[in-house]
N, C-alpha and C positions, 0 to 999 in steps of 0.2 A: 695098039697096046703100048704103054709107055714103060719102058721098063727101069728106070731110072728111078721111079716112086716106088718107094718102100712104105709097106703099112704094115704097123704093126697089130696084131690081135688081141685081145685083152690080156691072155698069160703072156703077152712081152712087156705089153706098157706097165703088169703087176711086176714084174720082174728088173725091169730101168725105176721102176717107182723103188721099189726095195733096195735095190743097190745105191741109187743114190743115198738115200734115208740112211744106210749101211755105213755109208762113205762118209757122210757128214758129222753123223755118230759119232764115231771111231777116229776122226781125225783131231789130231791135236792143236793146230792153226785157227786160221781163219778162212777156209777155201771160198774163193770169189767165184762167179758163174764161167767164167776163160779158164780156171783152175779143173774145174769137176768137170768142164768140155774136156778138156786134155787130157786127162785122167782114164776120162770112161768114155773116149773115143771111139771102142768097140759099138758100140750105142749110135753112136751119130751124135749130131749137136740141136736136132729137132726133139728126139725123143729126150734126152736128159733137159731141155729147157720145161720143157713138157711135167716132168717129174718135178720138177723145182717148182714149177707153178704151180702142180696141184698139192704138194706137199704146203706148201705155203697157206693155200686155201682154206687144207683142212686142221690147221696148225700144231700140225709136227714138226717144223724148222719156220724160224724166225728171219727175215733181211733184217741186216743192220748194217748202219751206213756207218762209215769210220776214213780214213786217211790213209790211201795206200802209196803207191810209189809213182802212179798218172796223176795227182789229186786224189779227188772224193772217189773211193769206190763199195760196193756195196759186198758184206760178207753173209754166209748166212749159218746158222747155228741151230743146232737143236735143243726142244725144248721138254 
């Protein structure tokens, strides 16, 4: 048994889906994907990428590309 693999069950993945959504909402920036890692680090960095992706999908937040402080980096915003 590998104990190091976490899986989540549907009320966690609704739950990092919502918080993200939450987070992106409410903030008044531009949070990048290393930003909302950080942030909602309680989560892990699998499940909030996870959220971002299907948030995106099913378009509730938007990427958009703009000019950060490494070059080109991607924000993303709600719509």
């Amino acid at each position: 048994m590998d104990c190091g693999a976490i899986h989540l069950d549907s009320t966690s993945r609704e739950n990092v889906i919502g918080s993200v959504y939450a987070f992106i909402k409410n903030y008044q920036g531009k949070p990048t994907r290393k930003y909302l890692e950080e942030e909602l680090s309680q989560f892990g960095k699998q499940p909030v990428r996870y959220a971002i992706l299907r948030l995106t999908k099913e378009g509730k937040i938007k990427r958009v590309r703009g000019f950060g402080s490494r070059g080109i980096e991607y924000y993303y915003k709600s719509l």
